[in-house]
DSSP file (Angstrom, degrees, kcal/mol; ACC not computed):
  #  RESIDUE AA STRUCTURE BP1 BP2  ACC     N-H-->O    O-->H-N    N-H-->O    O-->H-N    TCO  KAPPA ALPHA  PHI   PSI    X-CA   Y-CA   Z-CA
    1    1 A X              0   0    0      0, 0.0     2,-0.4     0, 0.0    16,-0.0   0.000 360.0 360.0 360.0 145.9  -59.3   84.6  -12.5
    2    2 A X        -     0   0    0      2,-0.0    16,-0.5     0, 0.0     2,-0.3  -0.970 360.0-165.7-128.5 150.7  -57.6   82.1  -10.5
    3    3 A X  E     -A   17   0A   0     -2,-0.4     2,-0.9    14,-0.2    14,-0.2  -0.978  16.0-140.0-156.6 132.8  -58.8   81.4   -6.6
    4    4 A X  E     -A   16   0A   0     12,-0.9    12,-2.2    -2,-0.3     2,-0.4  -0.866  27.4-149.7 -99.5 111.8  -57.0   79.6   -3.8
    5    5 A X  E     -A   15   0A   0     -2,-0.9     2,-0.5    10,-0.3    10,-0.2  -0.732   7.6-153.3-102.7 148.5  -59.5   77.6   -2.0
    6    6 A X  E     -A   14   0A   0      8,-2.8     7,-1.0    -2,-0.4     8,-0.7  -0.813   6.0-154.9-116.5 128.7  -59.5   76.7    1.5
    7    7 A X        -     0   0    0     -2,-0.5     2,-0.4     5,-0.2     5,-0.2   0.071  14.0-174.8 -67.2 179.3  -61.0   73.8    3.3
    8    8 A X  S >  S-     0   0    0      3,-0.2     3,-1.9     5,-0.0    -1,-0.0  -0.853  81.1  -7.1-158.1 135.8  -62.1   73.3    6.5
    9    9 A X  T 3  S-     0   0    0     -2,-0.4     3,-0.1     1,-0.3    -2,-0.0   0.732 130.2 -57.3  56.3  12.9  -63.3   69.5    7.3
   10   10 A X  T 3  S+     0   0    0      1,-0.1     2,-0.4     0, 0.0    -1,-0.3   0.479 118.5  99.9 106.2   6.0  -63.0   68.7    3.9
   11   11 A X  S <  S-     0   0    0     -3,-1.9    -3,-0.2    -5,-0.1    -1,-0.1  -0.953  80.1 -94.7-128.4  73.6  -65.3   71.3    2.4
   12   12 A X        +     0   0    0     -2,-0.4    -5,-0.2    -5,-0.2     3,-0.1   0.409  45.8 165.2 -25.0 141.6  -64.6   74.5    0.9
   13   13 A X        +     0   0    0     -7,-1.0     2,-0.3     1,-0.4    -6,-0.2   0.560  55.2   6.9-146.4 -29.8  -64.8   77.0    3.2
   14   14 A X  E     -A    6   0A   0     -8,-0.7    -8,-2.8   -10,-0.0     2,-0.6  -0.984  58.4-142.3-151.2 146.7  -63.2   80.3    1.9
   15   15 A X  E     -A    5   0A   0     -2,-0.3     2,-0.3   -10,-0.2   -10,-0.3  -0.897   9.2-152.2-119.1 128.0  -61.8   81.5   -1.5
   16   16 A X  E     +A    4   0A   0    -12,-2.2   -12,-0.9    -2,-0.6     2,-0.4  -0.526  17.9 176.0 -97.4 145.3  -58.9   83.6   -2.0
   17   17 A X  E     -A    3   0A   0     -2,-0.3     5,-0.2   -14,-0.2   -14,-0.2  -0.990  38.1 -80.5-154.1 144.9  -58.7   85.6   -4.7
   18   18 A X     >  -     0   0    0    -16,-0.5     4,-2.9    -2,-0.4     5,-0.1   0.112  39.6-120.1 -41.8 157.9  -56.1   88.3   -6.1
   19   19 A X  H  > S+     0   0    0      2,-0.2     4,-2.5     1,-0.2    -1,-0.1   0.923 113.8  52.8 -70.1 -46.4  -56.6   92.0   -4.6
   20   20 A X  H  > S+     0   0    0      1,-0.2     4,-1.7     2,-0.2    -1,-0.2   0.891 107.8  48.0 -56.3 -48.2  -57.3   93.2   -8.3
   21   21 A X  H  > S+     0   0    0      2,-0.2     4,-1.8     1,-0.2    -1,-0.2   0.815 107.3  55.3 -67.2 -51.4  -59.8   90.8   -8.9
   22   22 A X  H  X S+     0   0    0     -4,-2.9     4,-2.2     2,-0.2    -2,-0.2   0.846 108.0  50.6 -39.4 -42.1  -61.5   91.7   -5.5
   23   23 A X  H  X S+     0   0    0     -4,-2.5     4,-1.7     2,-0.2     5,-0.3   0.817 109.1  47.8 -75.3 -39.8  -61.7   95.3   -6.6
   24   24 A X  H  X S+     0   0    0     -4,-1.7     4,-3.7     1,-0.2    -2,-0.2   0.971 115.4  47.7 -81.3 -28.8  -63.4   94.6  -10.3
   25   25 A X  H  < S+     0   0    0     -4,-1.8    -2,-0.2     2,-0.2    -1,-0.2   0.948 112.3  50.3 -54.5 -45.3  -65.9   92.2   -8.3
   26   26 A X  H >X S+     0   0    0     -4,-2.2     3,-3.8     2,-0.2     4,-3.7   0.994 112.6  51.9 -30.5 -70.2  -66.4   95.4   -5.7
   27   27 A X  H >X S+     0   0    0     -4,-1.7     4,-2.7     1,-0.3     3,-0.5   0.935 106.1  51.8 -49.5 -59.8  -67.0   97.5   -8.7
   28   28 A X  H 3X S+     0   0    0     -4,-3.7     4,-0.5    -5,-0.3    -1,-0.3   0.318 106.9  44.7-120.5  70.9  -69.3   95.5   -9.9
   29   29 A X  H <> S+     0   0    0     -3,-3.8     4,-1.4     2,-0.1    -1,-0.2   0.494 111.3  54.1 -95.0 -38.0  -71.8   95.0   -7.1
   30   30 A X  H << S+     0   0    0     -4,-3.7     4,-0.3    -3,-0.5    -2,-0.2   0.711 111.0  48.9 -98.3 -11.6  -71.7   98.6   -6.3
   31   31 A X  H >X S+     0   0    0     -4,-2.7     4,-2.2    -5,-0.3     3,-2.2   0.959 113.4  55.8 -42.1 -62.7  -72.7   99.1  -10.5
   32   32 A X  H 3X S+     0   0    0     -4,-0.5     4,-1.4     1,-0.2    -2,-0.2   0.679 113.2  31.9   0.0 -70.0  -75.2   96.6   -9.6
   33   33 A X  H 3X S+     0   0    0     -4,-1.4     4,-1.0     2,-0.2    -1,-0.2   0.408 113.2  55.0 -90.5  -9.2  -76.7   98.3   -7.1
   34   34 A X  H <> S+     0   0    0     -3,-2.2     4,-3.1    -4,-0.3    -2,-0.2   0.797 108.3  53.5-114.1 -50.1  -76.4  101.7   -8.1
   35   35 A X  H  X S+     0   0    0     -4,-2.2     4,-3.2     2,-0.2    -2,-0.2   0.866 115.4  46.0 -41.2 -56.2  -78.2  100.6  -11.5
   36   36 A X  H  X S+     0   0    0     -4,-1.4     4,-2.7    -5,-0.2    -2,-0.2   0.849 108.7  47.6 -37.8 -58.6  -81.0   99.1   -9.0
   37   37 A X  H  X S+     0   0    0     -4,-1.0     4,-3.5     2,-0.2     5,-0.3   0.992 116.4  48.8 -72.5 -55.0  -81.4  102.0   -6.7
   38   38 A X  H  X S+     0   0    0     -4,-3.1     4,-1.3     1,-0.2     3,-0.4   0.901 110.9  53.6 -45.5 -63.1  -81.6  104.2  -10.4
   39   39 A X  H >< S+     0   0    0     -4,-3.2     3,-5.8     1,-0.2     4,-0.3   0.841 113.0  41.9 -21.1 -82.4  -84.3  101.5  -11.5
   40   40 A X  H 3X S+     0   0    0     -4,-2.7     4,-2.8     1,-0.4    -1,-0.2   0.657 105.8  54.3 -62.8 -19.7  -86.5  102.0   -8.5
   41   41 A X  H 3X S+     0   0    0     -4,-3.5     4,-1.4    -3,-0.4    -1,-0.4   0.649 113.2  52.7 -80.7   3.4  -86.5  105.7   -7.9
   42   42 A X  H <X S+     0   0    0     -3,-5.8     4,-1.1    -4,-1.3    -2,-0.2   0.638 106.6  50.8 -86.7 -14.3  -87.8  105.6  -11.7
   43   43 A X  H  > S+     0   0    0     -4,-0.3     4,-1.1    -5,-0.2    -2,-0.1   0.909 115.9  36.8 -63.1 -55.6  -90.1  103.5  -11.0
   44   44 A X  H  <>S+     0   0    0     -4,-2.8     5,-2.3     1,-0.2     6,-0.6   0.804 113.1  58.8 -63.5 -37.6  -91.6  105.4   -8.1
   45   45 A X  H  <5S+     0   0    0     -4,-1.4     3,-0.3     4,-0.2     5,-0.3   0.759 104.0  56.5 -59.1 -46.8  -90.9  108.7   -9.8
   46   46 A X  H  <5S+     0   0    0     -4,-1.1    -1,-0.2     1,-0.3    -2,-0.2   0.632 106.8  48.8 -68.1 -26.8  -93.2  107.4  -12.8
   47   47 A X  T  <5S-     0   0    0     -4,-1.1    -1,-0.3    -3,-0.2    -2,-0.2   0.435 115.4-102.9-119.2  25.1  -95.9  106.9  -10.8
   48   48 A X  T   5S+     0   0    0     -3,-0.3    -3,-0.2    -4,-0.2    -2,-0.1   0.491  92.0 106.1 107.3  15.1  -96.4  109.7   -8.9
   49   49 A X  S   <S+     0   0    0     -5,-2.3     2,-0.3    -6,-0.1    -4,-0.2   0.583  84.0  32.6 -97.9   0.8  -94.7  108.1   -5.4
   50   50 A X        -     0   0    0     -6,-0.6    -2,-0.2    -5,-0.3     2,-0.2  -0.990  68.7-169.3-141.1 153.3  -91.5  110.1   -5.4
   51   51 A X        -     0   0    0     -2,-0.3     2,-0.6    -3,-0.1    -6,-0.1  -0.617  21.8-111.3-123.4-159.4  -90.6  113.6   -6.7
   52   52 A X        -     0   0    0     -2,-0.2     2,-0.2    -7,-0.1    -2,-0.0  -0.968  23.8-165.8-151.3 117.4  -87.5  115.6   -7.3
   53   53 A X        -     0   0    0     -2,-0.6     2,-0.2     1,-0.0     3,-0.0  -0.782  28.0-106.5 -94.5 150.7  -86.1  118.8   -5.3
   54   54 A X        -     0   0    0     -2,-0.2     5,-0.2     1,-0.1     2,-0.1  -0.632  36.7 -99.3 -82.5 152.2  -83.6  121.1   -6.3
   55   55 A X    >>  -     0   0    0     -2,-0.2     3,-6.8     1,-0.2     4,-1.1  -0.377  37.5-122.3 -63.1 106.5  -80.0  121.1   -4.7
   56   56 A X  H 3> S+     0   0    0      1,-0.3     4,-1.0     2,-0.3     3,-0.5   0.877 113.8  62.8 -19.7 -62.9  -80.4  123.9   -2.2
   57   57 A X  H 34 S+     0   0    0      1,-0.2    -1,-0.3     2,-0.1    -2,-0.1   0.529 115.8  31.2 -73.3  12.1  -77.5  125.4   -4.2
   58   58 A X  H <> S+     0   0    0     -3,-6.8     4,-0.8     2,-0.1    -2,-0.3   0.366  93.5  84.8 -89.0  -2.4  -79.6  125.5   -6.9
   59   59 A X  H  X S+     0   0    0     -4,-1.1     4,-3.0    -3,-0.5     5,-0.3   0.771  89.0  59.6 -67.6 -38.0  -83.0  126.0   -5.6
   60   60 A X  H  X S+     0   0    0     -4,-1.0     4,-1.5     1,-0.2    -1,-0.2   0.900 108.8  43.4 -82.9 -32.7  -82.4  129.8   -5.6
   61   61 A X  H  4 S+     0   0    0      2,-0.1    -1,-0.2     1,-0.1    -2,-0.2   0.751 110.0  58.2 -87.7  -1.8  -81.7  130.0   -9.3
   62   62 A X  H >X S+     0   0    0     -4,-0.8     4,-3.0     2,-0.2     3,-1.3   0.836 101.7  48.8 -66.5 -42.9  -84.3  127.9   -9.8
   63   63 A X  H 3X S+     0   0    0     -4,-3.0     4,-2.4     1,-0.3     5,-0.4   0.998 116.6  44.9 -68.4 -48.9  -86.9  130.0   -8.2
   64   64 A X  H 3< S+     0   0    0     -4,-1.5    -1,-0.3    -5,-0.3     4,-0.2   0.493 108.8  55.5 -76.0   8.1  -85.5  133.1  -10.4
   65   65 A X  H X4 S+     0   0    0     -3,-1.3     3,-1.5     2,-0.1    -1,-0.2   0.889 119.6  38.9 -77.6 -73.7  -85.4  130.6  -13.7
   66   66 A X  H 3< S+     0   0    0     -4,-3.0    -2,-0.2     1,-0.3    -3,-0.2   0.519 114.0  50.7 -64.0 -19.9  -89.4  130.3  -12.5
   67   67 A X  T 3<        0   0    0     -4,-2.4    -1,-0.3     1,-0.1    -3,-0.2   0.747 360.0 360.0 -76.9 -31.8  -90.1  134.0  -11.5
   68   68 A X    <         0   0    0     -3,-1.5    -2,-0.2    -5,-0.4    -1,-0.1   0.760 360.0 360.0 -77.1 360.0  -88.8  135.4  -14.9
């Protein structure tokens, strides 16, 4: 990755970087985070602070999975 950086007052102040290279950094922040959010509802799930409903458009073949 190659990055143009720009000063201001002598400093670094911003870095430019290719549009492709912005997008695999995108990507992975939102793995990142998406890996995270999975973490914590497993956390919570495991210990009895979260549970799990079915998708209204499955919830009615659920109930007739659980009646038969």
């Amino acid at each position: 990755m190659k990055a143009q950086i720009i000063e201001k007052e002598g400093r670094p102040e911003f870095a430019v970087i290719s549009y492709t290279d912005y997008e695999h950094f995108l990507e992975l922040l939102e793995d990142e985070a998406d890996t995270k959010a999975v973490a914590e509802f497993h956390e919570a799930y495991t210990a009895g602070r979260e549970f799990l409903e079915p998708n209204e458009d499955y919830a009615p073949r659920t109930r007739r999975r659980i009646a038969d």
